[in-house]
C-alpha positions as CSV (number, residue, x, y, z in Angstrom):
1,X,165.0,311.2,83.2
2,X,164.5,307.6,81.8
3,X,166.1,304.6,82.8
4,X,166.8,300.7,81.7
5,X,168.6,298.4,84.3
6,X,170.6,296.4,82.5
7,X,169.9,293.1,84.4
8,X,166.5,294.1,85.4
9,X,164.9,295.4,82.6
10,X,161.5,294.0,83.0
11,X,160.8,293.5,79.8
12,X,161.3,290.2,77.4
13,X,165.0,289.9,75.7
14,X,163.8,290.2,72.3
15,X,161.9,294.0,73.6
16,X,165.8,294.6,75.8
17,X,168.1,294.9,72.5
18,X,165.1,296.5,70.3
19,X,165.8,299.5,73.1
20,X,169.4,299.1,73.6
21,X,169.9,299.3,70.1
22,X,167.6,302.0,69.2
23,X,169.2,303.7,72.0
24,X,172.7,303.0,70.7
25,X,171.6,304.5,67.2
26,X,169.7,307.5,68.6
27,X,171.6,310.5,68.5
28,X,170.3,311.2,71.7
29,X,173.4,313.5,74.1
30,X,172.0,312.7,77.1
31,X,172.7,308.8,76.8
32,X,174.7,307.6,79.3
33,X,176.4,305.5,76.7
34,X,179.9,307.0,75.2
35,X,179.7,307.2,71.2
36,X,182.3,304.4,70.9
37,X,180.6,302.3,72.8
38,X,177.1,302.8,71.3
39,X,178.7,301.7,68.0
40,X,180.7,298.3,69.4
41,X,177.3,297.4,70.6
42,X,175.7,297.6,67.7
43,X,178.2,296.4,65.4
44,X,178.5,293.2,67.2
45,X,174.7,292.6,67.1
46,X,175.0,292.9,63.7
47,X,177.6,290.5,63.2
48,X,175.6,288.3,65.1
49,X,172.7,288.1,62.8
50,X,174.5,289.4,59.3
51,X,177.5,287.9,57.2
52,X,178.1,291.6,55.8
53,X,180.2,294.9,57.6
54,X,177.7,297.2,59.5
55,X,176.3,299.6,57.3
56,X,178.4,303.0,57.9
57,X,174.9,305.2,57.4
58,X,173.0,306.2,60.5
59,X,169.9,305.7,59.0
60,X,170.6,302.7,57.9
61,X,172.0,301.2,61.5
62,X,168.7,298.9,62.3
63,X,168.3,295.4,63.2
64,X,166.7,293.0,61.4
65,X,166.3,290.3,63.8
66,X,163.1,288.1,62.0
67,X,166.0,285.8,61.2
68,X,166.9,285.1,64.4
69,X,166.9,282.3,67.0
70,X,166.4,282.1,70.9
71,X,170.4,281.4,71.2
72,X,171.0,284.8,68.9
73,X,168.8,286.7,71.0
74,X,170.4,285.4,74.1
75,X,174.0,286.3,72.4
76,X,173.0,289.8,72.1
77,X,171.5,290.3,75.2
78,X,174.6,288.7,76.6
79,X,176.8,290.8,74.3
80,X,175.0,294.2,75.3
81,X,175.2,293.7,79.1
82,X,178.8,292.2,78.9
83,X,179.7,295.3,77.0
84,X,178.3,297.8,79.2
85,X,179.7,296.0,82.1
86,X,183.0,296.0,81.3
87,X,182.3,299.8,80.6
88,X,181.1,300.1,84.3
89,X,177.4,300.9,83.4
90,X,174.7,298.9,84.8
91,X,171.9,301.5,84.5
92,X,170.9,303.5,81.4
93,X,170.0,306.9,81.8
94,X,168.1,309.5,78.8
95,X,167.1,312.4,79.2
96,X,164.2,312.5,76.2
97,X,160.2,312.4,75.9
98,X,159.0,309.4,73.9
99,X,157.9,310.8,70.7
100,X,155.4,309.5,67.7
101,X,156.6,307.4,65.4
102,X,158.4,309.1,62.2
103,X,157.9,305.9,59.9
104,X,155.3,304.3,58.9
105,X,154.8,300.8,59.3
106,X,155.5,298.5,56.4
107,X,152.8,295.9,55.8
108,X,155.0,292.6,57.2
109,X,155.3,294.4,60.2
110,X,151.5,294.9,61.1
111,X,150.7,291.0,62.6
112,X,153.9,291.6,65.2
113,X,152.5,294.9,66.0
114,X,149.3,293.9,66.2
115,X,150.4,290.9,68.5
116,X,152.4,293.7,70.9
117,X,149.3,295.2,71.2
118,X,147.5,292.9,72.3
119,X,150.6,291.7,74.9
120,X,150.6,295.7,76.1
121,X,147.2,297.1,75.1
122,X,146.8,300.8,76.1
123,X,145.3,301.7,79.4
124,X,141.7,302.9,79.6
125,X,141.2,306.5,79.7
126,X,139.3,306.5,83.0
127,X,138.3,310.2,84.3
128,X,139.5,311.9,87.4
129,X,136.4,311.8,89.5
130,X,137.9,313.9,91.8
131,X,136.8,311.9,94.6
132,X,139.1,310.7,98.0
133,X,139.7,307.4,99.3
């Protein structure tokens, strides 16, 4: 079981709603998050950052936040945990693996990535010895 505290996420704001949302647009069961709920959320991201309705297609329910500023991002986070909140949920739960990514990356994309990498690189693969401390 996986888990996000809502107030303690340890992780940066703009990395918080990237998961929230992605949560709220999985079609993950095991979400703690009712269906209504997951689609307020998202909904009034959007209208944060878009003059246009939410698009009604799941597959088309992502964020385009490269337009943002600092006081958007801080209205979504505020948004998200104001929402959950008043739904009585402080902790998300999922009951899921992380999976491989199914898209591939589009070219503007690559210098953030690379960036995130290098803010998170991968940890060494370093051999049980099998020894005792």
């Amino acid at each position: 079981m996986q888990s996000l505290d809502i107030h303690r996420p340890g992780m940066p704001d703009l990395q918080f709603v990237l998961m929230v949302i992605a949560l709220c647009t999985s079609r993950l069961s095991s979400l703690n998050v009712p269906e209504s709920l997951r689609t307020t959320i998202f909904d009034r991201c959007w209208s944060l950052v878009n003059d246009t309705p939410p698009p009604s297609q799941p597959e088309e329910r992502v964020l385009d936040l490269r337009a943002g500023t600092e006081v958007t991002l801080g209205a979504m986070v505020e948004t998200i945990r104001g929402l959950l909140g008043e739904a009585g949920i402080t902790v998300l739960t999922w009951d899921h693996p992380p999976s491989e990514p199914t898209r591939t990356s589009t070219p503007e994309a690559l210098p953030l990535i690379e960036r995130l990498q290098k803010l998170y690189p991968e940890p060494p693969d370093i051999p049980d010895r099998g020894g005792s401390a």
